[in-house]
C-alpha positions as CSV (number, residue, x, y, z in Angstrom):
1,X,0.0,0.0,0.0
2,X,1.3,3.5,-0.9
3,X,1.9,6.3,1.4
4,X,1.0,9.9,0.2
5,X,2.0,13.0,2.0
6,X,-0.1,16.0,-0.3
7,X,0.8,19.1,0.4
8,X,-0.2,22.4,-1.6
9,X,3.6,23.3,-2.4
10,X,6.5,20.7,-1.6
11,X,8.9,23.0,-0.2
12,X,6.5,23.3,2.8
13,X,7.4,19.8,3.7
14,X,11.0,18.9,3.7
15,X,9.9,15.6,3.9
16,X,12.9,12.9,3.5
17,X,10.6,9.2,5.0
18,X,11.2,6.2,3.4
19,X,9.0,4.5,1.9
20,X,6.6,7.9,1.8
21,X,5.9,10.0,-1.3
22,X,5.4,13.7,-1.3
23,X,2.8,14.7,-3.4
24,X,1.2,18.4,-4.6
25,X,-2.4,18.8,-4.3
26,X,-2.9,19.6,-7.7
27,X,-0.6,16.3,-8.7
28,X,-2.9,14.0,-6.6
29,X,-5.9,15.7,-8.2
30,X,-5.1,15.5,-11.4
31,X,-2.1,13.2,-12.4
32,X,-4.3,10.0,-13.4
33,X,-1.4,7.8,-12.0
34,X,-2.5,8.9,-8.6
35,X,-5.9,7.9,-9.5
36,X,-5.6,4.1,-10.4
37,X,-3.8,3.3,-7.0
38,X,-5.3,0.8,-4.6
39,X,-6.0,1.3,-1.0
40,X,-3.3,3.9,-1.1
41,X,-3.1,6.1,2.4
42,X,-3.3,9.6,1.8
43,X,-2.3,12.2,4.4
44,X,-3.4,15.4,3.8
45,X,-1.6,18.6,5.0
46,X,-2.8,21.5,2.5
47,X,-3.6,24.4,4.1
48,X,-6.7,24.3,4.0
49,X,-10.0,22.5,4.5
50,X,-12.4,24.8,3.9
51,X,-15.2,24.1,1.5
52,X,-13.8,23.2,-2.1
53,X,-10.6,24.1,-1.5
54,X,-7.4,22.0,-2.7
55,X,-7.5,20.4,0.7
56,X,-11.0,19.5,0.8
57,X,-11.1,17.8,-2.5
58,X,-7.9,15.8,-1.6
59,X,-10.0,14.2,1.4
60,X,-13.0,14.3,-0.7
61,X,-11.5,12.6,-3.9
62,X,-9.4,9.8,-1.8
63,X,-12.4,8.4,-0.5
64,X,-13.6,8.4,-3.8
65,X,-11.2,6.2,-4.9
66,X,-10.6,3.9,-2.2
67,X,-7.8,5.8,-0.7
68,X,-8.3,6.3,2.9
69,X,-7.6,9.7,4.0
70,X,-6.6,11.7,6.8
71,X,-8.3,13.9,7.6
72,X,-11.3,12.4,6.3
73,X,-14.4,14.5,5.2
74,X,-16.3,13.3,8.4
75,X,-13.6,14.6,10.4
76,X,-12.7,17.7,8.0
77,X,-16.9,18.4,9.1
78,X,-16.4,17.3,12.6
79,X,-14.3,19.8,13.4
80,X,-16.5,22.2,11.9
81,X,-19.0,21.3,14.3
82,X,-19.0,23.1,17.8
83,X,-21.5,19.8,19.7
84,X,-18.8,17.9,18.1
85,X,-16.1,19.5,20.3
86,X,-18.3,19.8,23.6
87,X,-19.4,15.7,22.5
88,X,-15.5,15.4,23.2
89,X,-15.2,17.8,26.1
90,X,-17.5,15.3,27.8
91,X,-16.1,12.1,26.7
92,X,-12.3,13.2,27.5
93,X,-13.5,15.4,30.4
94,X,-11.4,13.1,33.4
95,X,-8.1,13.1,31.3
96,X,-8.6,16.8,30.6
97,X,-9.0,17.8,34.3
98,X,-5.3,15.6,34.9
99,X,-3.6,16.7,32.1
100,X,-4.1,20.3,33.2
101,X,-4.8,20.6,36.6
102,X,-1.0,22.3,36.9
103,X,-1.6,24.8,34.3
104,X,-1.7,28.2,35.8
105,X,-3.2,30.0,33.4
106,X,-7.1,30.0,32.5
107,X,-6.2,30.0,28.6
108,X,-4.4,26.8,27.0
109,X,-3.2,25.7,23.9
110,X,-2.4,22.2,22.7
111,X,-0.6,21.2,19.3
112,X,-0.9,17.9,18.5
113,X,1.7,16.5,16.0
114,X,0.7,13.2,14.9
115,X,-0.9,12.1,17.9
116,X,1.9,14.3,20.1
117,X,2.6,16.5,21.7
118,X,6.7,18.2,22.3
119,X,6.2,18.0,26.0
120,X,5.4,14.2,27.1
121,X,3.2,15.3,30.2
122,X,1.0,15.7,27.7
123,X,1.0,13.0,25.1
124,X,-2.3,11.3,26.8
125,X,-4.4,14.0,25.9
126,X,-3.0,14.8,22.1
127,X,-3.3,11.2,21.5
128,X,-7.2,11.3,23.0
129,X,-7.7,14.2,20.7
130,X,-6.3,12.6,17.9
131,X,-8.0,9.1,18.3
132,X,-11.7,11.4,18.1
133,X,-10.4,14.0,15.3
134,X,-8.1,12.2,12.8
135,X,-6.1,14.5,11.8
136,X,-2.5,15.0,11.4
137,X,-1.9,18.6,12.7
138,X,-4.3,19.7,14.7
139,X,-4.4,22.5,17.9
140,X,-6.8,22.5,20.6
141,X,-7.8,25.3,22.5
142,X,-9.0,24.9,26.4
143,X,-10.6,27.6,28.8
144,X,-10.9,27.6,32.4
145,X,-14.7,28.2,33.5
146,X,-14.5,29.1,37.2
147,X,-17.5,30.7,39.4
148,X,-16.7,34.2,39.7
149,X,-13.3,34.5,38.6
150,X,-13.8,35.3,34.9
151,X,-10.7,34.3,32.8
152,X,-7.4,35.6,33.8
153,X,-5.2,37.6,30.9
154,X,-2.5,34.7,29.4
155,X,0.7,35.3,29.4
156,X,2.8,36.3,26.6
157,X,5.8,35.0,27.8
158,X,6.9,31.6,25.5
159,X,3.5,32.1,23.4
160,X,5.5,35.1,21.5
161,X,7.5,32.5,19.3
162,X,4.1,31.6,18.1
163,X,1.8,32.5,15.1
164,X,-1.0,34.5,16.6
165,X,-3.3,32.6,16.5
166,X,-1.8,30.2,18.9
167,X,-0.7,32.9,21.3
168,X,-2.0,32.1,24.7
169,X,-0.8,29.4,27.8
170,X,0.8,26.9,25.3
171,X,2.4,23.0,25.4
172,X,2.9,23.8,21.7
173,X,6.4,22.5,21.7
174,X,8.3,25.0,24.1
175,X,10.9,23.0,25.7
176,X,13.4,24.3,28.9
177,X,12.5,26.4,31.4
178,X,9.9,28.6,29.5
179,X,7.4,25.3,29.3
180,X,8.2,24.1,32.6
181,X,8.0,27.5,34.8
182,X,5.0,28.2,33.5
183,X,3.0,24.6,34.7
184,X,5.3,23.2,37.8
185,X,3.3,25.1,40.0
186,X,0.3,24.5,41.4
187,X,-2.9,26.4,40.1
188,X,-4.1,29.1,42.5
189,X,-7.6,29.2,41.1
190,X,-9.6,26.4,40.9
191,X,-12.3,25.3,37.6
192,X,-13.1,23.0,35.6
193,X,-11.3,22.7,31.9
194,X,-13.1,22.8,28.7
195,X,-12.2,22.4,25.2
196,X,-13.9,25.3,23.4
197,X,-11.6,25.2,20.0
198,X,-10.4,22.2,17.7
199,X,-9.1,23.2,14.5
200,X,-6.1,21.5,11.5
201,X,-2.9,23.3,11.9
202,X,-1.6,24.1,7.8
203,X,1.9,22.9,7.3
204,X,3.0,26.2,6.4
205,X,1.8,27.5,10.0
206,X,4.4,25.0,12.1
207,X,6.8,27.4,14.0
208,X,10.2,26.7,13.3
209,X,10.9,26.1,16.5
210,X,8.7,22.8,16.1
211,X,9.5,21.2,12.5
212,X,12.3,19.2,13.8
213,X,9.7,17.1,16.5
214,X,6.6,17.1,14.0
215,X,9.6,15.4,11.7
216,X,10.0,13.2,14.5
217,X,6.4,12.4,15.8
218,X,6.0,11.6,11.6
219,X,8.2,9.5,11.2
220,X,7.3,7.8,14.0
221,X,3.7,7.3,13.1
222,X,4.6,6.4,9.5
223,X,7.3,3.7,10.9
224,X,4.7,2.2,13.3
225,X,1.5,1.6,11.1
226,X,3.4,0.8,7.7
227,X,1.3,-1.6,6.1
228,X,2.4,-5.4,6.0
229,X,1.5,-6.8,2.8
230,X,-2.0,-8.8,3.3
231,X,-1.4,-12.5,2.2
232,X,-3.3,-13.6,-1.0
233,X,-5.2,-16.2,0.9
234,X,-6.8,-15.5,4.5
235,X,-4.8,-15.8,7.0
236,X,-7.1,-16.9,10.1
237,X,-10.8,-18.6,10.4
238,X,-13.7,-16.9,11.6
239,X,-16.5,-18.9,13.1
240,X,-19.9,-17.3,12.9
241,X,-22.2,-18.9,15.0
242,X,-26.2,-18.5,14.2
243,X,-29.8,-20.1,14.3
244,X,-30.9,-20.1,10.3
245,X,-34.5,-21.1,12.3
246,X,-34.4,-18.2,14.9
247,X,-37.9,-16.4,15.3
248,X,-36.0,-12.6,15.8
249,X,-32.3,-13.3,14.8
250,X,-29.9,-10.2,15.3
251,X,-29.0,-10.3,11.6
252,X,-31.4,-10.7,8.5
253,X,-30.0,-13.3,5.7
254,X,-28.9,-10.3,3.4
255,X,-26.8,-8.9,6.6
256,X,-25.4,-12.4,7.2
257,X,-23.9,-12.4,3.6
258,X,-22.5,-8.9,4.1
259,X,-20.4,-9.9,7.2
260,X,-19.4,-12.7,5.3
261,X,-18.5,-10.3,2.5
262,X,-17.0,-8.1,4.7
263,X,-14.6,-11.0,6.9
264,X,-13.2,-11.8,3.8
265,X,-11.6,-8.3,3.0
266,X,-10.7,-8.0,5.6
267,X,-8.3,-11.2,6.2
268,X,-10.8,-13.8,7.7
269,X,-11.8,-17.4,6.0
270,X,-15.1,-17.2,7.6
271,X,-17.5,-20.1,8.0
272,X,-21.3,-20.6,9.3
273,X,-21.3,-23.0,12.7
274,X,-24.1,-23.9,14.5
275,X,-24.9,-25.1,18.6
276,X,-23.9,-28.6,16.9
277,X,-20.5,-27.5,16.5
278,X,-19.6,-26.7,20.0
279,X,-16.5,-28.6,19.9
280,X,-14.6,-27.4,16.5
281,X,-14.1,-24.2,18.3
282,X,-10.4,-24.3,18.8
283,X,-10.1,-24.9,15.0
284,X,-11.0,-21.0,14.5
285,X,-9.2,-17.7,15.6
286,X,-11.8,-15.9,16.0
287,X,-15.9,-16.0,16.8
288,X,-18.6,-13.7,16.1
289,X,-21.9,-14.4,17.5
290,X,-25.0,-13.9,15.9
291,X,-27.2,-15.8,17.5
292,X,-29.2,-14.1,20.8
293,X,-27.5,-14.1,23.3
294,X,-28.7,-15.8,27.2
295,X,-26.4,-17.0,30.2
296,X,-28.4,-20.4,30.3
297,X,-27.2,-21.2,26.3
298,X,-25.4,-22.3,24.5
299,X,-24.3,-18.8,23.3
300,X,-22.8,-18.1,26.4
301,X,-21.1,-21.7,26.3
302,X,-19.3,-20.6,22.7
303,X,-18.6,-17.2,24.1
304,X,-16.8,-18.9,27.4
305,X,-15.0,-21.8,25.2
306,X,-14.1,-19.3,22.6
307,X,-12.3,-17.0,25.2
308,X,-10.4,-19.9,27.2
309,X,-9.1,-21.1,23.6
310,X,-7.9,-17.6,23.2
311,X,-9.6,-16.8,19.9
312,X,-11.0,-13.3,19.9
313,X,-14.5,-13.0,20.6
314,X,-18.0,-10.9,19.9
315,X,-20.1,-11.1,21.9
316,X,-17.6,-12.3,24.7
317,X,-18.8,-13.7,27.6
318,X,-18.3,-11.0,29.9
319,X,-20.4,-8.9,28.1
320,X,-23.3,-11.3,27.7
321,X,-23.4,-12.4,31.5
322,X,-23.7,-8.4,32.0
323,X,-26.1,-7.0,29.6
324,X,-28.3,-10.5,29.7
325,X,-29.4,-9.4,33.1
326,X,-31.7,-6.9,34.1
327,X,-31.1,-6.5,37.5
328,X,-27.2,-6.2,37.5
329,X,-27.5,-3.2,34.0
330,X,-29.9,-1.7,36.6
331,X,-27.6,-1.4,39.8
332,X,-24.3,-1.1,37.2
333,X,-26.2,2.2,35.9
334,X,-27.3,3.2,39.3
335,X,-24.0,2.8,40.8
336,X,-22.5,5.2,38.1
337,X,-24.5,7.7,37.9
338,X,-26.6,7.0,34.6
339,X,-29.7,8.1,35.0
340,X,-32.3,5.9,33.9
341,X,-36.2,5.2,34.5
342,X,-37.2,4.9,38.1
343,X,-36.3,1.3,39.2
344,X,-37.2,-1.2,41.4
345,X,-36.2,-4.8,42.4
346,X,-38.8,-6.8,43.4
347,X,-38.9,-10.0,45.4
348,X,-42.0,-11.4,46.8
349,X,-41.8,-9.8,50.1
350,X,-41.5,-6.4,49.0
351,X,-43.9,-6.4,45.7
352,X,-46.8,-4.4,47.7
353,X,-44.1,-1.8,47.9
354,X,-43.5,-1.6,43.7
355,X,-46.6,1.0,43.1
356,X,-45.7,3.7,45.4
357,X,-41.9,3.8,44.6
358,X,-42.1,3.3,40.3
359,X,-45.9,4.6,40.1
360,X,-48.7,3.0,38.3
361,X,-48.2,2.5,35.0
362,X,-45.1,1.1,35.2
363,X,-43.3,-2.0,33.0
364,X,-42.3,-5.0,34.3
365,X,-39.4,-7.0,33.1
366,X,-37.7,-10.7,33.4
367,X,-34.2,-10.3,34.4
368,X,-32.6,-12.5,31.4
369,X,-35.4,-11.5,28.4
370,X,-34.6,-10.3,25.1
371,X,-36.2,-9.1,22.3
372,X,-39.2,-7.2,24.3
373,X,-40.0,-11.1,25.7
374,X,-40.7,-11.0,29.0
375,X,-41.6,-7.6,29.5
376,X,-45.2,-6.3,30.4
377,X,-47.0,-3.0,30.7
378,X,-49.4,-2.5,33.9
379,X,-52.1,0.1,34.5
380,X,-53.1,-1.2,37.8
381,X,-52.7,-2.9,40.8
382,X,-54.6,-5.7,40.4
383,X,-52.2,-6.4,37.1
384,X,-49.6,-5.5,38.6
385,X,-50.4,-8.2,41.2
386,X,-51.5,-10.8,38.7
387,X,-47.8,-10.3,36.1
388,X,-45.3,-10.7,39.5
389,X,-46.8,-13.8,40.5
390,X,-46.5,-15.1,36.9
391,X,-43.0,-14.0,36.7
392,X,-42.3,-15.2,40.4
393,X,-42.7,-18.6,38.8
394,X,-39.5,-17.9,36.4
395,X,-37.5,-15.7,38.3
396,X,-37.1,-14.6,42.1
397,X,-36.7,-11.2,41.0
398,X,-38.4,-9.1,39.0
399,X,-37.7,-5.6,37.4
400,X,-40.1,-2.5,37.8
401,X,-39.3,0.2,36.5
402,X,-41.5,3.6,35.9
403,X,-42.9,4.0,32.3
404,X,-42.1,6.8,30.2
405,X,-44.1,7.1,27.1
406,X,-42.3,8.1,23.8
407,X,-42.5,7.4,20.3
408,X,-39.4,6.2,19.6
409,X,-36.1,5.0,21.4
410,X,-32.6,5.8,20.3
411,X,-30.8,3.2,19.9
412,X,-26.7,3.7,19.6
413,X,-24.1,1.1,18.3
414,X,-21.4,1.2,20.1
415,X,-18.1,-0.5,19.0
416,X,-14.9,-0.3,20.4
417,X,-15.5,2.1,22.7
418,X,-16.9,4.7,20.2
419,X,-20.1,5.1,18.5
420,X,-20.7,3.7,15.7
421,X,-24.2,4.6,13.7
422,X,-27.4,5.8,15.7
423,X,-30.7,4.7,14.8
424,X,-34.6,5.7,16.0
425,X,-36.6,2.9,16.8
426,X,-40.0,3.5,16.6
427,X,-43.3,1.9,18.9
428,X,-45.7,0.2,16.4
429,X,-48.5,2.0,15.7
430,X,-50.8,1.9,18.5
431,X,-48.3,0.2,20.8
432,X,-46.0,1.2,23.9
433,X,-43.5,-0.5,22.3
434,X,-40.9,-1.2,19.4
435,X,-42.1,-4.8,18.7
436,X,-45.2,-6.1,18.8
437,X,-48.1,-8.5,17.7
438,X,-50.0,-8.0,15.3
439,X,-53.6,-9.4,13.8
440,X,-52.6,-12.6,12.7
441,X,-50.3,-13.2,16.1
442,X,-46.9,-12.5,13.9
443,X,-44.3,-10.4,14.7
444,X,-44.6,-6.4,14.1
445,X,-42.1,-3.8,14.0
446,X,-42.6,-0.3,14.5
447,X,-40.5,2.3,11.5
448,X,-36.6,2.3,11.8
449,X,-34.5,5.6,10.8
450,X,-31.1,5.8,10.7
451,X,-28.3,8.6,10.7
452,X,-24.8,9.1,11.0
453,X,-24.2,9.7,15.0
454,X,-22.8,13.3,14.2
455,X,-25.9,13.4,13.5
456,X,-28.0,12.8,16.3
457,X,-27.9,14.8,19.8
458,X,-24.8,14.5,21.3
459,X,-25.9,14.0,25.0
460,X,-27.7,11.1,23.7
461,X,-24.5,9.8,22.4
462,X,-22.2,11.0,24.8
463,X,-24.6,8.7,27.3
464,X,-25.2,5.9,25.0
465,X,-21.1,5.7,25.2
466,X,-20.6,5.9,28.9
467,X,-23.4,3.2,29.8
468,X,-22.0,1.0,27.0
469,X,-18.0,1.6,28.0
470,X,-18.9,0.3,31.6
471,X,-19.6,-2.8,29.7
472,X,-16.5,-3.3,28.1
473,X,-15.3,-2.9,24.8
474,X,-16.8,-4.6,22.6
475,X,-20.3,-4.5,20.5
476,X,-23.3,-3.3,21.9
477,X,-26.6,-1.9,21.2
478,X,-28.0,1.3,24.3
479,X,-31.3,2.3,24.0
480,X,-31.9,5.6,25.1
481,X,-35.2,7.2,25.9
482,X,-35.1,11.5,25.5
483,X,-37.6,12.9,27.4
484,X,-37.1,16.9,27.1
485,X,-33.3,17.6,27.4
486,X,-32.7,14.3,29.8
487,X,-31.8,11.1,28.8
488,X,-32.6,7.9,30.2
489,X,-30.5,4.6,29.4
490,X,-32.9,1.5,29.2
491,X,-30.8,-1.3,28.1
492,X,-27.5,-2.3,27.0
493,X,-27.8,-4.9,24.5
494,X,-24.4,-7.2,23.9
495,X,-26.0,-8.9,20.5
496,X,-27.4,-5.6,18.7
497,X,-29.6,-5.6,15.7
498,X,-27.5,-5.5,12.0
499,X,-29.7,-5.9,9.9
500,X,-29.4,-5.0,5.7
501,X,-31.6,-2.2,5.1
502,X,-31.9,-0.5,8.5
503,X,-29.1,-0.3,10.8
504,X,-27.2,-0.1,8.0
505,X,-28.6,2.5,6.1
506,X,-25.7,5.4,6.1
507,X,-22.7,3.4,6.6
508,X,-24.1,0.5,3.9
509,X,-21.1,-1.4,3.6
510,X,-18.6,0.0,6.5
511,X,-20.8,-0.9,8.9
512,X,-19.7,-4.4,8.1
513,X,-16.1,-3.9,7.6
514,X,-15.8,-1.9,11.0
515,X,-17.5,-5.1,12.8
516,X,-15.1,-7.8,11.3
517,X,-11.9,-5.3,11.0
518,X,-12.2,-4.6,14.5
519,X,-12.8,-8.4,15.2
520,X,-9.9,-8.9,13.3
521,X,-7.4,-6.6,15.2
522,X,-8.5,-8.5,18.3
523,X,-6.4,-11.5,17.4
524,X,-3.6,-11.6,19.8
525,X,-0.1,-11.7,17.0
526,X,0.9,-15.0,18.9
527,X,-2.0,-17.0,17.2
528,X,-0.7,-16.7,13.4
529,X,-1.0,-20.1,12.6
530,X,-1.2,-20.5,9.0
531,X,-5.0,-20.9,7.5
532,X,-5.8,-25.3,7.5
533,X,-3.8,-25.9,10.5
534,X,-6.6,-27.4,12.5
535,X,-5.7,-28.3,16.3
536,X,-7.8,-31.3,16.6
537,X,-9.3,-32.5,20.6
């Protein structure tokens, strides 16, 4: 795979990497050379990214022809966006408050080379901030927001090497005694850190004082993700384990031929197992589950054999023993501050006690069900009465939880720590919920829309991510309930819907190829054995 540095004029980049071509904008646009390469990576440092600019149709045209960019045009409009940057604020807001709590100043700005930052103290938060905004050169600007105080006047002090518009309290790449006076001490004032400003730093706009670490910090990054070359034939097998005769599968057929697609770009020899096949596990590398998930099934025993065999694993079993049941997503959520629907955990002898702490209506839900099984709507105590004692006889406890009425839940996919596409789901028409049944006792479905999560609020997402990361990090489905600017986290689902045609409406394809590439990064480097080498027990 070919590595492209474009630039708008060469002599802005005295560039000397191996195995990394320097490339004018104009060249990449327009030289049809450029054009016909494959799966080339393309690292774009023009000066600018504004709307149909040389820079913007770099990004724009490499994704166009398979290339993968950085930036790309999601992140070019990301940082565009200012609920993108607070979305951020939020998610990075711990590492934030300990990356400057010795910063004196109420003004701060961050250059972020690569994914660094000159001054190491640092390197956690530019590598954060580079993780959520791709992008090679980037600065971030922070502000102190303290009760009273107002912001203090930033010195000028090291700041005065800069261009102005990074002028201010600075871990731009000052080294010595200017850097360090200005942070060893402690802070006098106290507040709370936010990043108000994220924005791509041209190449021409590098102090001088700096090229010789953004040199560094390149090379670096280029060194470390080289590509290998990928083998002509895949090199590990990819178990995927579902029920062709399942009433509500996670994954229509059309979706099920689309992973497969998608597991053989990226590497994978994938195959279809079923609960019959329990005991060819340790022939695979790797399992992905799509299959509903229970504790009590065989599911879980795959996910639990899987992970002792040391193949990687989605939905792994950690993740299915905690979102499987009710009552332990319901204390987790609790214990952490999420807020959800008012919630109760009832036992025989305190169920005259449900109605006066969750209120009447309220739903009431089987620890372990899936699917909307299990899961009942009361309007009164005599119901209420009559659905405990029918679910005492499955389960010694019982969920209760307040009911809030709303015509649709969100529902985020959350991969890898990071969303991944939001969708709405819908109640069927003239139902409290998503699912339902309809005349003929079937199955119904209330409408599915789905957007790019830039797209959708970000404290929804921002929540949807923090209930899903106490999880783990794997694949998971939150669904959210909005009632006026609050959000409530109803479930955490390990085995989320992909289906072809809904969840997969704006990332069509990549939706797939995110699953199994992050599946396939999962594989710990030790387990290379070649494809065919069966271990046989």
């Amino acid at each position: 795979m070919d590595i492209l540095v474009v630039v708008n004029n060469p002599n802005d980049w005295p560039l000397d990497i191996p195995g990394v071509d320097l490339v004018s904008a104009k060249a990449y646009l327009t030289d049809p050379a450029y054009a016909a390469l494959r799966g080339a990576k393309v690292f774009n440092l023009c000066r600018s990214y504004r709307y149909q600019s040389l820079g913007y149709y770099v990004s724009l045209l490499a994704a166009a022809r398979g290339h993968k960019p950085l930036p790309s045009i999601t992140t070019i409009q990301d940082l565009k966006l200012q609920n993108m940057i607070r979305l951020a604020s939020g998610e990075l807001d711990e590492l934030i408050q300990q990356s400057l709590a010795r910063v004196r100043e109420d003004e701060f700005t961050l250059t972020i080379y690569f994914g660094r930052n000159i001054e190491n103290k640092y390197d956690r938060l530019a590598l954060a901030l580079f993780n959520t905004f791709p992008a090679p050169l980037l600065r971030a600007g922070f502000v102190r927001v303290s009760s009273g105080n107002g912001h203090a006047p930033h010195a000028n002090g090291a700041a005065a090497a800069q261009t102005p518009a990074m002028a201010g309290s600075s871990a731009s790449g000052h080294a010595g005694s200017n850097g360090d006076a200005r942070t060893a001490p402690p802070p006098k004032r106290r507040g709370h850190w936010e990043l108000k400003s994220l924005a791509p730093i041209p190449a021409s706009e590098i102090p001088a004082e700096h090229w010789l670490f953004m040199l560094y910090a390149a090379n670096q990054y280029f060194i470390s993700r080289r590509p290998k070359a990928r083998p002509s034939t895949p090199r590990y097998d990819l178990a995927i384990l579902r029920n062709p005769d399942e009433e509500s599968p996670p994954s229509n057929e059309e979706a099920i031929r689309k992973f497969i697609r998608a597991a053989k770009q990226v590497g994978f020899r994938p195959e279809i197992i079923g609960k019959d096949d329990f005991g060819r596990i340790a022939e695979f590398e790797a399992l992905f589950i799509r299959e509903t998930t229970a504790v009590n099934h065989h599911t879980y025993r795959f996910a639990r054999r899987a992970a002792a065999e040391g193949l990687a694993v989605i939905d792994d079993p950690l993740s299915i023993l905690r979102c499987t049941n009710k009552v332990y997503l319901a204390e987790l959520l609790e214990h952490h501050g999420i807020a959800g629907p008012r919630t109760m955990i009832v036992h025989k002898d305190n169920a005259e006690q449900a109605p006066l702490w969750v209120g009447l209506p309220c739903v009431l839900k089987i620890p372990d069900g899936a699917f909307s099984r299990g899961v009942v709507k009361v309007e009164t105590t005599e119901e209420l009465d009559r659905e405990l004692q029918a679910m005492f006889a499955r389960s010694e406890l019982v969920i209760a939880q307040a009911f809030l009425p709303s015509e649709f839940d969100w529902r985020v996919g959350v991969l890898n720590r990071r969303p991944l596409f939001v969708s709405k789901y819908h109640m069927v028409r003239g139902h409290w919920q998503i699912v339902g049944t309809d005349k003929k006792g079937g199955r119904a479905y209330g409408r599915v829309e789905t957007m790019a999560w830039e797209d959708a609020p970000a404290a929804v997402v921002r929540t949807a991510v923090k209930a899903a990361n106490l999880i783990g990090d794997g694949l998971y489905g939150v669904d959210v309930k909005q009632i006026g600017r609050k959000c409530y986290v109803m479930e955490v689902n390990d085995n989320p819907n992909i289906d072809s045609g809904y969840e997969d409406r704006v990332l069509k394809d990549d939706l797939y190829l995110a699953i199994m590439g992050a599946l396939y990064d999962r594989i710990p480097a030790r387990s290379a054995r070649p494809v065919g080498m069966r271990v046989r027990k």
